[in-house]
N, CA, C and O atoms as CSV, one atom per row, in Angstrom:
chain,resi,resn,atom,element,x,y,z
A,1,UNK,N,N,15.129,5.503,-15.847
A,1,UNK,CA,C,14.061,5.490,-14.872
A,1,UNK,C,C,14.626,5.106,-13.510
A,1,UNK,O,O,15.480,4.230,-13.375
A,2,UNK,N,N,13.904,6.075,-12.129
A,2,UNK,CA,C,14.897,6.130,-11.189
A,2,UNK,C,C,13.845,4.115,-10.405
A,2,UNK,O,O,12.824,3.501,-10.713
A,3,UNK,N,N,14.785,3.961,-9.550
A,3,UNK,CA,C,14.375,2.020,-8.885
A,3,UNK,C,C,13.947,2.838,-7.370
A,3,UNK,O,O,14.123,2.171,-6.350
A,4,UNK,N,N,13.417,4.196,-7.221
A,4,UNK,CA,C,13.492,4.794,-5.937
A,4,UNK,C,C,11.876,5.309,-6.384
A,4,UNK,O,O,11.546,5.316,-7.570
A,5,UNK,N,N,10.943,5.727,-5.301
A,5,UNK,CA,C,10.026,6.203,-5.591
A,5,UNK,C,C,9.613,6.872,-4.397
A,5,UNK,O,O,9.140,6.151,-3.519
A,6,UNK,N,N,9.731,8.664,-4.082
A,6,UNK,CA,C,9.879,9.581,-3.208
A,6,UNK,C,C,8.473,10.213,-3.349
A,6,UNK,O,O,7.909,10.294,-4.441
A,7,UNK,N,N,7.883,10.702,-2.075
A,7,UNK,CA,C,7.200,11.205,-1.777
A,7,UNK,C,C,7.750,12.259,-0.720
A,7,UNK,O,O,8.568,11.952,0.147
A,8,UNK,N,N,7.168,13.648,-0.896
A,8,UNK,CA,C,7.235,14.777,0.484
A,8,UNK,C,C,6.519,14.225,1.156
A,8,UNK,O,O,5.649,13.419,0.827
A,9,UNK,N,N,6.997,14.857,2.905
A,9,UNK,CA,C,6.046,14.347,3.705
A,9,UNK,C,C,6.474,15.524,4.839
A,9,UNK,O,O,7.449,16.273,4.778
A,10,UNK,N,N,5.688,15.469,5.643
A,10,UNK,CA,C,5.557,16.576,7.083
A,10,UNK,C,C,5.422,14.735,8.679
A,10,UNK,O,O,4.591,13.840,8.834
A,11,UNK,N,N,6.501,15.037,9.274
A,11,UNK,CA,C,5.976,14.198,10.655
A,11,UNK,C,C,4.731,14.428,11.246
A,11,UNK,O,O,4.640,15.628,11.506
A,12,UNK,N,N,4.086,14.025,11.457
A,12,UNK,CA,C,3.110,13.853,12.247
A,12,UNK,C,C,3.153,13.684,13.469
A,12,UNK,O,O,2.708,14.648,14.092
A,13,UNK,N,N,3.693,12.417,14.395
A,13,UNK,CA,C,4.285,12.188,15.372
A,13,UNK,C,C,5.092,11.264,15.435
A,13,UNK,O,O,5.414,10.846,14.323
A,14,UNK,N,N,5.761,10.549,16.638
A,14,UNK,CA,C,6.942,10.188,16.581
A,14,UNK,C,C,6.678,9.092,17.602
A,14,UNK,O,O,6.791,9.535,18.745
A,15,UNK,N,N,6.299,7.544,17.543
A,15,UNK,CA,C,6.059,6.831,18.528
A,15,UNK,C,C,7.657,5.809,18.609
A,15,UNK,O,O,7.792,4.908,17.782
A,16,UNK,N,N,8.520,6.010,19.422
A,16,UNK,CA,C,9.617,5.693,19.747
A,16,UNK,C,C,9.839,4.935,18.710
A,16,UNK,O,O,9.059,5.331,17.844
A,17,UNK,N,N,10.408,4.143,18.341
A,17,UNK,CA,C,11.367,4.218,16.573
A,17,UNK,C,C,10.704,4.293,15.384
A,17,UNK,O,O,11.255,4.218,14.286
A,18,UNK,N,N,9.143,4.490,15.635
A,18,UNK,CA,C,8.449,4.794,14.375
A,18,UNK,C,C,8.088,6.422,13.948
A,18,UNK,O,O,7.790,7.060,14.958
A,19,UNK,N,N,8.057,7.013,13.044
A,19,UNK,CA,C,8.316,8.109,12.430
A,19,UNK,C,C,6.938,7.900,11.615
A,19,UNK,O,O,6.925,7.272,10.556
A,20,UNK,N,N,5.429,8.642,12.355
A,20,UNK,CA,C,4.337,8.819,11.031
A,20,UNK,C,C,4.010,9.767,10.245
A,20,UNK,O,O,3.412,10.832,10.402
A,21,UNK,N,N,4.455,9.272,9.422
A,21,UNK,CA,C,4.687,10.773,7.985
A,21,UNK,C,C,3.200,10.790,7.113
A,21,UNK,O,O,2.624,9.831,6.599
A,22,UNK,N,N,2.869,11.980,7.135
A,22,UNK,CA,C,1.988,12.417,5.799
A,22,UNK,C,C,2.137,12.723,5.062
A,22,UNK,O,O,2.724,13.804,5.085
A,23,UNK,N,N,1.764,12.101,3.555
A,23,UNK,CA,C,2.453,12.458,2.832
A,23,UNK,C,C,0.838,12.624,2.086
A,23,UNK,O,O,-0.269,12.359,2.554
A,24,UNK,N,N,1.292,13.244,0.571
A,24,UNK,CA,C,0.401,13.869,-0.225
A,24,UNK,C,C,0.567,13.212,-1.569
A,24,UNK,O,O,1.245,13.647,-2.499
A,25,UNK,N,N,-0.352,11.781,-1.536
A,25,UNK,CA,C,-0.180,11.238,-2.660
A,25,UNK,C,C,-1.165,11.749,-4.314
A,25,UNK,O,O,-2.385,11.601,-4.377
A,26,UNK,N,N,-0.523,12.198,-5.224
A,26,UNK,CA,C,-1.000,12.649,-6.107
A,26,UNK,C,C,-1.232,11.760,-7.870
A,26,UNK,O,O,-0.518,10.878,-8.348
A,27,UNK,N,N,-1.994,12.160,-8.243
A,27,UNK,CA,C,-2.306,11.148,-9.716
A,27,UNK,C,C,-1.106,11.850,-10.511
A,27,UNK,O,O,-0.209,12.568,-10.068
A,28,UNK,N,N,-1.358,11.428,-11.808
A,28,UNK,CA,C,-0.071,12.282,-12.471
A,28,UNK,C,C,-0.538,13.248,-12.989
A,28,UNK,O,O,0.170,14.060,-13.585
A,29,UNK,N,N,-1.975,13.377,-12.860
A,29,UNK,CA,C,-2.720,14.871,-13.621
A,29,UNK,C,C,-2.937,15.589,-12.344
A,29,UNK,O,O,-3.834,16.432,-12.326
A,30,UNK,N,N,-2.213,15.365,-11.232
A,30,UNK,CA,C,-2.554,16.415,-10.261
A,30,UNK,C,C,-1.847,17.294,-10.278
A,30,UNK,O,O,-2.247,18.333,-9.752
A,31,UNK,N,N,-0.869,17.271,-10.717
A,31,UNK,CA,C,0.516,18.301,-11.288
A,31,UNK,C,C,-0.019,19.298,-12.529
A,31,UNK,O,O,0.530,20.294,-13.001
A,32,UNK,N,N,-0.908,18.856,-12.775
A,32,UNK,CA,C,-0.790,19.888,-14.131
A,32,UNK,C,C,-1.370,20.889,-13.457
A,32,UNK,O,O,-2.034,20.916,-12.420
A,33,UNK,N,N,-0.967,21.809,-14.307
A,33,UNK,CA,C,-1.573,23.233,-14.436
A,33,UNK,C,C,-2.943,23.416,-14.762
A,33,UNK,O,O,-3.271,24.581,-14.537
A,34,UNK,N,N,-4.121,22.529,-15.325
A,34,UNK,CA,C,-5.067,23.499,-15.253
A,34,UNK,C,C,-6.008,22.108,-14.422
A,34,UNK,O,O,-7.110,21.747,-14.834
A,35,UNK,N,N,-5.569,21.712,-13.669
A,35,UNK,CA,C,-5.981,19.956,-12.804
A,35,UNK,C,C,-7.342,20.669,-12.289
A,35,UNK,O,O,-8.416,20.117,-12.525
A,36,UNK,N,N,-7.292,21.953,-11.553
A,36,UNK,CA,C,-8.272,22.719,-10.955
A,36,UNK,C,C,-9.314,22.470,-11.685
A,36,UNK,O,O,-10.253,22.023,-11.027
A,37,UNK,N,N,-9.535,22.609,-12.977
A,37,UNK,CA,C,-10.300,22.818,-14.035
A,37,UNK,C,C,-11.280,21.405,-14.592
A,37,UNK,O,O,-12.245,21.244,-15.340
A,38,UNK,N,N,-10.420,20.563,-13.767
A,38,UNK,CA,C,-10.446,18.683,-14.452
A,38,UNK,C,C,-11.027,17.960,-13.140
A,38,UNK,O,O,-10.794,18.182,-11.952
A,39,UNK,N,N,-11.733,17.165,-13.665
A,39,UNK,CA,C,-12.094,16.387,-12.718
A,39,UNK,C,C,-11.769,15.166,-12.726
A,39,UNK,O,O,-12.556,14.285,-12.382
A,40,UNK,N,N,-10.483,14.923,-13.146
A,40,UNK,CA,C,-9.321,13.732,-13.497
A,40,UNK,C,C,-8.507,13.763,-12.202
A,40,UNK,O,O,-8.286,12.753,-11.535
A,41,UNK,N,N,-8.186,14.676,-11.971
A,41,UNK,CA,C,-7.356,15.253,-10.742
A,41,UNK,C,C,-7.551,14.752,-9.498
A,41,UNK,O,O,-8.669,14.922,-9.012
A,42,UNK,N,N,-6.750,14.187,-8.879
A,42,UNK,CA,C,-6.879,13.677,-7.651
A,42,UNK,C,C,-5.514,13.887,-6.782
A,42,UNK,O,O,-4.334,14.057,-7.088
A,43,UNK,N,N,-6.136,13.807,-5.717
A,43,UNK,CA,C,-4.866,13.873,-4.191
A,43,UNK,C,C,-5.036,13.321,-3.306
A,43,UNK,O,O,-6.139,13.639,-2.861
A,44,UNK,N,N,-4.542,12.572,-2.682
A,44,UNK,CA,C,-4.968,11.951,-1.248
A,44,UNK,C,C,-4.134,11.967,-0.161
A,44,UNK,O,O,-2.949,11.767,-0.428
A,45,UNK,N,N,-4.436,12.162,1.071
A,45,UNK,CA,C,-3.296,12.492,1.847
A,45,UNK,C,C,-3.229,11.156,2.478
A,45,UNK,O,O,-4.350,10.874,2.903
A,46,UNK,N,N,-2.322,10.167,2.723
A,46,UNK,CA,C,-2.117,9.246,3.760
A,46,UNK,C,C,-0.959,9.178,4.799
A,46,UNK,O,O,0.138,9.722,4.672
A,47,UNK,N,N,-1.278,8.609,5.587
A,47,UNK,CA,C,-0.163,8.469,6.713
A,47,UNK,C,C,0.953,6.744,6.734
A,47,UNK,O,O,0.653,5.552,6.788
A,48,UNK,N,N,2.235,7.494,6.661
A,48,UNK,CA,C,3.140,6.054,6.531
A,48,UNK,C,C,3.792,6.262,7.332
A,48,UNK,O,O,4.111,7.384,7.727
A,49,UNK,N,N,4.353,4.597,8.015
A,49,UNK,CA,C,5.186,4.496,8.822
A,49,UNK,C,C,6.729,4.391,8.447
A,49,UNK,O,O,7.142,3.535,7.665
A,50,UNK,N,N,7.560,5.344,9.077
A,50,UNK,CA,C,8.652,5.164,8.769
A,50,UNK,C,C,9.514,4.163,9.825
A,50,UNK,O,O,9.202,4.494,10.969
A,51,UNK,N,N,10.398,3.159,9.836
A,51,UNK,CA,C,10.942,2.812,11.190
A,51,UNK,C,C,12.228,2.830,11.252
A,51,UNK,O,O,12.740,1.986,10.516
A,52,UNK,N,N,13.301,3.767,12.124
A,52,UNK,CA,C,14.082,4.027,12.020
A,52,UNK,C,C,14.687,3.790,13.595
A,52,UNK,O,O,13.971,3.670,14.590
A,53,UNK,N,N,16.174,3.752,13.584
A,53,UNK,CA,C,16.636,3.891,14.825
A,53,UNK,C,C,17.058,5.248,15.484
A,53,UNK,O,O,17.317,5.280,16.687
A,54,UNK,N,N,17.118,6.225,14.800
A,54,UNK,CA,C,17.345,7.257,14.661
A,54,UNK,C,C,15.941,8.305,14.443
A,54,UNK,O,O,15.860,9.216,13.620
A,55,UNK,N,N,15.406,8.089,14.948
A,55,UNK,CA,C,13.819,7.954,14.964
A,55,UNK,C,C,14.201,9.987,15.857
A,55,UNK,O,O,13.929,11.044,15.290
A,56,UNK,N,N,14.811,9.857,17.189
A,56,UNK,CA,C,15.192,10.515,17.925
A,56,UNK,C,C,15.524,12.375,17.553
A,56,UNK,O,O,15.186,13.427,18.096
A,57,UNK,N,N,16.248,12.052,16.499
A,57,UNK,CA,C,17.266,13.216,15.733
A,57,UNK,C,C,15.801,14.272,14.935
A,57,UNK,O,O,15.964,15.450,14.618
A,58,UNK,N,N,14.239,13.388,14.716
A,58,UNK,CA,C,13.567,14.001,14.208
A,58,UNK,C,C,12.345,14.495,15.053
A,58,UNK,O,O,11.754,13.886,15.944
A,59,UNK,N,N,12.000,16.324,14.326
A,59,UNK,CA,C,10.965,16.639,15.276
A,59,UNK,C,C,9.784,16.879,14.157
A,59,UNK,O,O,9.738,17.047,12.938
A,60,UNK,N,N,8.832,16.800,15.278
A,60,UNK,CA,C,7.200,16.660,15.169
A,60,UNK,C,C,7.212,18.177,13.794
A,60,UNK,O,O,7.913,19.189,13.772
A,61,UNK,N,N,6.105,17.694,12.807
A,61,UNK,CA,C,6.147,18.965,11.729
A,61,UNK,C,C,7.314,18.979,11.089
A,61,UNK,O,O,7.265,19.983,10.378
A,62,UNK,N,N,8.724,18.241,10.869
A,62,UNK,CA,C,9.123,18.436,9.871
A,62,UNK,C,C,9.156,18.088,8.598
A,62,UNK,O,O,8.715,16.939,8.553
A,63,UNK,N,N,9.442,18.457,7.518
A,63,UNK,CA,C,9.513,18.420,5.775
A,63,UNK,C,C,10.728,17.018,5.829
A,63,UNK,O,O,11.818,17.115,6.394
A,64,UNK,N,N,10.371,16.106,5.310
A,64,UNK,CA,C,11.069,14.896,5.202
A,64,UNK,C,C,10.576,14.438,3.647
A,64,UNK,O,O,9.543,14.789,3.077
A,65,UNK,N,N,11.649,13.538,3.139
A,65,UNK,CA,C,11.656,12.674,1.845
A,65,UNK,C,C,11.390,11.117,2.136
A,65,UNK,O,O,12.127,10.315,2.711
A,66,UNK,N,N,9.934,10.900,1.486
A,66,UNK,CA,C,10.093,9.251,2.485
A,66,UNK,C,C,10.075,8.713,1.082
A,66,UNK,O,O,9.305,9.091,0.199
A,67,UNK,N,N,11.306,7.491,0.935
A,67,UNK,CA,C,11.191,6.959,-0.254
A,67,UNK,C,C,11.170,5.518,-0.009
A,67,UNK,O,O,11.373,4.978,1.079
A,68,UNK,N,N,10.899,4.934,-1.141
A,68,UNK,CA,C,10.342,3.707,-1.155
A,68,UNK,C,C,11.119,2.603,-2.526
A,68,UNK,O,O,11.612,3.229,-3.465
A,69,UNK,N,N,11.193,1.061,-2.584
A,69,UNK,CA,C,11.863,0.720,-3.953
A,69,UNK,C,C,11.070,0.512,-4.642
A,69,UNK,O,O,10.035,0.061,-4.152
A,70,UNK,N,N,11.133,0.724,-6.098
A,70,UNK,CA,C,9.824,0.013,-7.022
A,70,UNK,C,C,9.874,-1.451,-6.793
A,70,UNK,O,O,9.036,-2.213,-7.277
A,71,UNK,N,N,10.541,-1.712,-6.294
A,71,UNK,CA,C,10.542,-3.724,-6.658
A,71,UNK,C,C,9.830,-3.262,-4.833
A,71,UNK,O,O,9.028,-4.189,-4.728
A,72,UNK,N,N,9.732,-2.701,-3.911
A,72,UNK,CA,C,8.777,-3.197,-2.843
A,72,UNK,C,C,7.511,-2.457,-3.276
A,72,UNK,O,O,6.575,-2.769,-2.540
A,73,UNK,N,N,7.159,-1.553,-4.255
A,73,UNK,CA,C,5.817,-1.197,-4.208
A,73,UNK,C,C,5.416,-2.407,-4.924
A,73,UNK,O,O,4.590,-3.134,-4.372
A,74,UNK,N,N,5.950,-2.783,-6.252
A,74,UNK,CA,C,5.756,-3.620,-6.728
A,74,UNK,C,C,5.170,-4.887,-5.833
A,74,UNK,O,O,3.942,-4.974,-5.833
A,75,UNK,N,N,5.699,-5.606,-5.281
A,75,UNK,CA,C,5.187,-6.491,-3.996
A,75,UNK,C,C,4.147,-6.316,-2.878
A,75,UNK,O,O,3.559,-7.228,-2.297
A,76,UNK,N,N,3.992,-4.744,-2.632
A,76,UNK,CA,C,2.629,-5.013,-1.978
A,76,UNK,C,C,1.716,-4.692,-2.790
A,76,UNK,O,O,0.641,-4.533,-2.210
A,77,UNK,N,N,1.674,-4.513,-3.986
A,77,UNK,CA,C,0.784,-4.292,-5.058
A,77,UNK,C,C,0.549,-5.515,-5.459
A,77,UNK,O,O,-0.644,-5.730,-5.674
A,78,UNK,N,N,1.317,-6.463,-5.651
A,78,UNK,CA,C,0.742,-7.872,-6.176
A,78,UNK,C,C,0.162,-8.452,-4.865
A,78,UNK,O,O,-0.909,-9.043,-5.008
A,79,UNK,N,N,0.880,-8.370,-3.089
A,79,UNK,CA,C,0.182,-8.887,-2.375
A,79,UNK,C,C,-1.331,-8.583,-1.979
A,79,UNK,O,O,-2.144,-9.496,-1.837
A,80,UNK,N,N,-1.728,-6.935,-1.771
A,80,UNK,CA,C,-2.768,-6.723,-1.800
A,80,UNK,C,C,-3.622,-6.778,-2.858
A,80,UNK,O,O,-4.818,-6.779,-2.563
A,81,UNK,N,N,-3.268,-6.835,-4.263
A,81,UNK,CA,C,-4.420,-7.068,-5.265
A,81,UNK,C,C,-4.237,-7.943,-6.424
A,81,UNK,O,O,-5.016,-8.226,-7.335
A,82,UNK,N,N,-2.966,-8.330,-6.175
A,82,UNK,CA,C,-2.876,-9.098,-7.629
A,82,UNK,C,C,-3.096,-10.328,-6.651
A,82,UNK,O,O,-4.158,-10.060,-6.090
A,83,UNK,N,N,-2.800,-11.102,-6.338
A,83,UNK,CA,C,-2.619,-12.655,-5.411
A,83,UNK,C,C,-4.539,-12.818,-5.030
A,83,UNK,O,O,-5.220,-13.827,-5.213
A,84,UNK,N,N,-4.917,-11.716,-4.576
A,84,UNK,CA,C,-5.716,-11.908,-3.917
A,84,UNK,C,C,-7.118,-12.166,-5.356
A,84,UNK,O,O,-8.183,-12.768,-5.214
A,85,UNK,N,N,-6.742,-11.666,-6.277
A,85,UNK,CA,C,-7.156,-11.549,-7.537
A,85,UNK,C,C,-7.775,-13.044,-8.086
A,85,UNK,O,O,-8.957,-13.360,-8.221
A,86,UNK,N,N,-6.497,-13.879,-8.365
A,86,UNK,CA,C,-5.990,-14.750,-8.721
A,86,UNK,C,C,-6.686,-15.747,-8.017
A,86,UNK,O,O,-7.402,-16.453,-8.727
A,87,UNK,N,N,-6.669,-16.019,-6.711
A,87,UNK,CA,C,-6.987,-17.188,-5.927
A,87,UNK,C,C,-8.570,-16.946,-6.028
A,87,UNK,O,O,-9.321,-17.916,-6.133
A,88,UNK,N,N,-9.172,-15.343,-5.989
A,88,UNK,CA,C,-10.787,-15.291,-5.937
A,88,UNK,C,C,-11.248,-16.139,-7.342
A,88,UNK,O,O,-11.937,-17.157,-7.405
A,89,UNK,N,N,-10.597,-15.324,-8.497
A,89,UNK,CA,C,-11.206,-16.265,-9.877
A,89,UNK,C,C,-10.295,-17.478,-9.605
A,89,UNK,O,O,-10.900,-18.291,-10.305
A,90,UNK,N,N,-9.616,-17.938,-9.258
A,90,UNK,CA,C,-9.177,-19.397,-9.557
A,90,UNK,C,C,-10.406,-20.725,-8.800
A,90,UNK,O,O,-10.899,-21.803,-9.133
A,91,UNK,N,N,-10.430,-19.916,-7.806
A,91,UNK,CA,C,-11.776,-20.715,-7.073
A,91,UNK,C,C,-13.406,-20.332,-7.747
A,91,UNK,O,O,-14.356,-20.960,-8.215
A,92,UNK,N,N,-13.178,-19.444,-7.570
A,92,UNK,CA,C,-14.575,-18.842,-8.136
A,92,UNK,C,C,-15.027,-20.197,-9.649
A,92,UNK,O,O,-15.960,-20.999,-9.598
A,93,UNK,N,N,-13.969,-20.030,-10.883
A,93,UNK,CA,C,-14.260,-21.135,-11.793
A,93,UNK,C,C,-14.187,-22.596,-11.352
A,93,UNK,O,O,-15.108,-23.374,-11.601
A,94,UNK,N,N,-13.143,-22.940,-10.731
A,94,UNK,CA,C,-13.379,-24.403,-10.127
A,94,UNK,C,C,-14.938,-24.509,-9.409
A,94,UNK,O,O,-15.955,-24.937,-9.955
A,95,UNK,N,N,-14.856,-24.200,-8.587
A,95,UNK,CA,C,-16.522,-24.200,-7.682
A,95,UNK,C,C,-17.473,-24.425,-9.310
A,95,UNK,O,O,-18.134,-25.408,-9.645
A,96,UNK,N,N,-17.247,-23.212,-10.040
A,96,UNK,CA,C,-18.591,-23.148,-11.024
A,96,UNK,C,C,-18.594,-24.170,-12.058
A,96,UNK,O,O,-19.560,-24.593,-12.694
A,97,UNK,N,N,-16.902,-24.630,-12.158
A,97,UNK,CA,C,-17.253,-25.761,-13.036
A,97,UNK,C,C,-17.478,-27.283,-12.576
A,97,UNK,O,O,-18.027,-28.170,-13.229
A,98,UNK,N,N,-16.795,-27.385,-11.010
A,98,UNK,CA,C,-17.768,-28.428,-10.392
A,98,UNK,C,C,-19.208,-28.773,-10.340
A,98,UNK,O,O,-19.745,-29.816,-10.712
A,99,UNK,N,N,-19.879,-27.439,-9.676
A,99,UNK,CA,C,-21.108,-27.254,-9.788
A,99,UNK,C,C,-22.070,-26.756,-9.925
A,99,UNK,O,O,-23.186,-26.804,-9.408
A,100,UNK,N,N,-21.363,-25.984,-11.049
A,100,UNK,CA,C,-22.324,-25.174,-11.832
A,100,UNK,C,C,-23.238,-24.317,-11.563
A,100,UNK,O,O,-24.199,-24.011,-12.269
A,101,UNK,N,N,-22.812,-23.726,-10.038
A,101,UNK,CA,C,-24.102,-23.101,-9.402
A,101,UNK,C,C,-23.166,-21.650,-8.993
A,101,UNK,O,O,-22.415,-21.584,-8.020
A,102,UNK,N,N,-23.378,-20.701,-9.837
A,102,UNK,CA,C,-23.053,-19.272,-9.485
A,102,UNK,C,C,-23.062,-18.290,-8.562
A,102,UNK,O,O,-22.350,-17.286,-8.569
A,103,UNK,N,N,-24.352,-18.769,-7.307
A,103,UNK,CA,C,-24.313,-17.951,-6.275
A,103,UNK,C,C,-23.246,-18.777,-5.278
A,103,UNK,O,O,-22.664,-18.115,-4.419
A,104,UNK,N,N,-22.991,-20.168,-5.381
A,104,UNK,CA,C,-22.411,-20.797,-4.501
A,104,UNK,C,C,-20.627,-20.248,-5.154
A,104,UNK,O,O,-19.906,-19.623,-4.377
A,105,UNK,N,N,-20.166,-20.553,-6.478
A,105,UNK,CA,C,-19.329,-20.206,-6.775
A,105,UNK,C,C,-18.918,-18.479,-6.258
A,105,UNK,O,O,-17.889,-18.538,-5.586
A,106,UNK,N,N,-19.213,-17.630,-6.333
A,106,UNK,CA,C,-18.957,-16.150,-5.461
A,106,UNK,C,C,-19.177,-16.196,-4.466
A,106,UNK,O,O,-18.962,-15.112,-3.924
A,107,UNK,N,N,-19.697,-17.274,-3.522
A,107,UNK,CA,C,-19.542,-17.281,-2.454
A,107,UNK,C,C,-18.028,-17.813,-1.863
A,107,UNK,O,O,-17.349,-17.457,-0.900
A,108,UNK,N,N,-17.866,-18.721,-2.796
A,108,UNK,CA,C,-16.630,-19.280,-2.532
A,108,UNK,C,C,-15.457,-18.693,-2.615
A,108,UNK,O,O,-14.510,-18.831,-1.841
A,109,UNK,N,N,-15.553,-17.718,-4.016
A,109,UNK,CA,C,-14.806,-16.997,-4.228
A,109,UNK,C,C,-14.324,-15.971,-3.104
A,109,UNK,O,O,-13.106,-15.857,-2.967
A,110,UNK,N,N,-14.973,-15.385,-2.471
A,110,UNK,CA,C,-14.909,-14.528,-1.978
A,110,UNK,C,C,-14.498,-15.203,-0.479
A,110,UNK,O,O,-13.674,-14.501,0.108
A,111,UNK,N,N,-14.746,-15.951,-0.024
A,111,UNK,CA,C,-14.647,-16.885,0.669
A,111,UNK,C,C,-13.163,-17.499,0.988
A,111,UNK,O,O,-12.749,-17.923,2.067
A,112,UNK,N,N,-12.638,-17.440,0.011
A,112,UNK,CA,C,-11.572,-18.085,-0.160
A,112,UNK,C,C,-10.245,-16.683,0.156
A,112,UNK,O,O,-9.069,-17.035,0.243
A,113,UNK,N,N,-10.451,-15.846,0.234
A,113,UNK,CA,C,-10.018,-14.691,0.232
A,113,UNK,C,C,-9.435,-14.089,2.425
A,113,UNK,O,O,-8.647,-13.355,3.020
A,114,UNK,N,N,-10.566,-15.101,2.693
A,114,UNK,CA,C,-10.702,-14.536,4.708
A,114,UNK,C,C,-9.184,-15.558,4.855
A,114,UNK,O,O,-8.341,-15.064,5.604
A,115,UNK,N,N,-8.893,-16.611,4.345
A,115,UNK,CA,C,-7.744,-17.521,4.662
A,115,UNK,C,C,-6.541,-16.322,4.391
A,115,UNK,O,O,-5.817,-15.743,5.201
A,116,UNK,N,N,-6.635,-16.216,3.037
A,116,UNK,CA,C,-5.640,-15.032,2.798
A,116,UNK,C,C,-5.332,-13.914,3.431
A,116,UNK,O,O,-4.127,-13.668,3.473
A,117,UNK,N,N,-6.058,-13.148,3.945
A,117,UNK,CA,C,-5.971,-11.711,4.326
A,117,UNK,C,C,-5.417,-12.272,5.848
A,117,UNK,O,O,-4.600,-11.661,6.537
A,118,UNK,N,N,-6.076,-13.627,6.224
A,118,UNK,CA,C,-5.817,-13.829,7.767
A,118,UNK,C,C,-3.800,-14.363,8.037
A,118,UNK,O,O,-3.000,-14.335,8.972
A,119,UNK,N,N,-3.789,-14.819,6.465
A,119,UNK,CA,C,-2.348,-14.687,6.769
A,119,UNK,C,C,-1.476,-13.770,6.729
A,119,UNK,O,O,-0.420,-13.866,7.355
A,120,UNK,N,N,-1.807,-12.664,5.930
A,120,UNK,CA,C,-1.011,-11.520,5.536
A,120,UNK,C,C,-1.513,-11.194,6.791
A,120,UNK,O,O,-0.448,-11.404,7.371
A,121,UNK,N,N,-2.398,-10.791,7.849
A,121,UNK,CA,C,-2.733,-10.276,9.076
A,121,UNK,C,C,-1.192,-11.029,9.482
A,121,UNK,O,O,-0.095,-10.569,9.164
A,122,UNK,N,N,-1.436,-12.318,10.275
A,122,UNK,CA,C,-0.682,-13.008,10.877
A,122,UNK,C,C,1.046,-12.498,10.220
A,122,UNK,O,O,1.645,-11.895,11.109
A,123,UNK,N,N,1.559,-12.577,9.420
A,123,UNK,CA,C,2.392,-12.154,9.053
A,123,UNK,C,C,2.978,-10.831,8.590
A,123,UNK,O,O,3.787,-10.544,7.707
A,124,UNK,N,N,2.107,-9.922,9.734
A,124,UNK,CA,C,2.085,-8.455,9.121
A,124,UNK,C,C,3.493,-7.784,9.729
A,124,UNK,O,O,3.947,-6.734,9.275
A,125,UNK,N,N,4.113,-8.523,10.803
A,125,UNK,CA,C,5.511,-7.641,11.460
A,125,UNK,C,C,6.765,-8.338,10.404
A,125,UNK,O,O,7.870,-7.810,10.536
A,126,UNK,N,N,6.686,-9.212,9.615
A,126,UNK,CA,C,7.192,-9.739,8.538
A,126,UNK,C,C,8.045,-8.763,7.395
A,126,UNK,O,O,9.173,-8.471,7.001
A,127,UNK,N,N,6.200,-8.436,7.140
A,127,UNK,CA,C,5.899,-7.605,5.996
A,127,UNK,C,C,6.402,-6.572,6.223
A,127,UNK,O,O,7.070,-6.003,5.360
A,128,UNK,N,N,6.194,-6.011,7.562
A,128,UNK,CA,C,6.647,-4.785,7.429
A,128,UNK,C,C,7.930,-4.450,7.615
A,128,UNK,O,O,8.174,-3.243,7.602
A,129,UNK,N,N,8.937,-5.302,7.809
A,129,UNK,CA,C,10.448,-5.008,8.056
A,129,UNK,C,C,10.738,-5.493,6.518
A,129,UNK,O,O,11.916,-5.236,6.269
A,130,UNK,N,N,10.087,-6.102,5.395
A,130,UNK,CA,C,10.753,-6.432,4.075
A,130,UNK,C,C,10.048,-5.344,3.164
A,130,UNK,O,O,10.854,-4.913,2.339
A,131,UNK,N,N,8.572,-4.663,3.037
A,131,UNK,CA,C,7.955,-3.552,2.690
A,131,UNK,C,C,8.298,-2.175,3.139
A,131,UNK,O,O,7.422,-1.370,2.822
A,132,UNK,N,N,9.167,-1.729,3.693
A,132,UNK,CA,C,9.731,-0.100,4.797
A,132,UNK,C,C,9.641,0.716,3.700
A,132,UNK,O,O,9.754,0.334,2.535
A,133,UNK,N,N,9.434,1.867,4.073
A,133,UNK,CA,C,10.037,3.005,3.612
A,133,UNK,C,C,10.669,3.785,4.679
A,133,UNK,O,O,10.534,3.695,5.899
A,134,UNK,N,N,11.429,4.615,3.925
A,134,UNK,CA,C,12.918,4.851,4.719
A,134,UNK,C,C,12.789,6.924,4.199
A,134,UNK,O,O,12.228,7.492,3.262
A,135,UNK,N,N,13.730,7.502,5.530
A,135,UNK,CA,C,13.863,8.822,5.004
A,135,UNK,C,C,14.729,8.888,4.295
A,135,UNK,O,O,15.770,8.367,4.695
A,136,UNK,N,N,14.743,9.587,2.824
A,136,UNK,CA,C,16.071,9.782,2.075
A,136,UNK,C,C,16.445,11.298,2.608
A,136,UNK,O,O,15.703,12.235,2.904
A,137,UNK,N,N,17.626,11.199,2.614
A,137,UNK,CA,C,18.517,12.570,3.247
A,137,UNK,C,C,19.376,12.931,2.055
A,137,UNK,O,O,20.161,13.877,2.123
């Protein structure tokens, strides 16, 4: 099993060392042959930033390979949903077993969640030089 995880992509545009690629993210039943037929099938197109120094050498509309490591999808997959998971029920039961009151407990829960997101905000130029994806050539 490859530790690389590639997507096609077309440039979009080119804001001086960033490179925004579209790429065409697909389920694994979007590949099949009769997917048309299924309503399992999914595609989504999103836009990623590539950041390169060499940013220069590439033009607007071309066919590029933007790849990525499993150990960094892995990481913003636990930062955006697993962490954030964790701290909602970890509070959510404390609150309810303090005081036993359920609308206050999901409030909390959820509540507890604006601290979080406000740090991953705050620490988002961080993230994004240890999270990159990169063109493979």
């Amino acid at each position: 099993m490859s530790d690389i995880v590639t997507h096609s992509g077309i440039i979009e545009r080119i804001d001086g060392s960033t490179l925004k690629v579209r790429i065409v993210q697909t389920s694994a039943c979007a590949a099949c042959k009769v997917a048309g037929h299924c309503h399992a099938a999914e595609a989504k197109e999103k836009i990623v930033d590539v950041v390169t120094p060499d940013a220069s050498r590439w033009l607007v509309g071309e066919r590029v390979t933007v790849a990525a490591s499993r150990q960094m999808a892995t990481q913003a997959l636990l930062l955006a949903f697993g962490l954030p998971l964790v701290i909602m029920l970890a509070v959510l039961l404390a609150v309810l077993s303090l005081t036993g009151r359920e609308g206050l407990a999901a409030l909390c829960g959820l509540g507890a969640l604006l601290p979080y997101y406000a740090v991953l905000w705050l620490t988002r130029k961080n993230l994004q030089r240890r999270l990159a994806f990169w063109i493979k050539e």
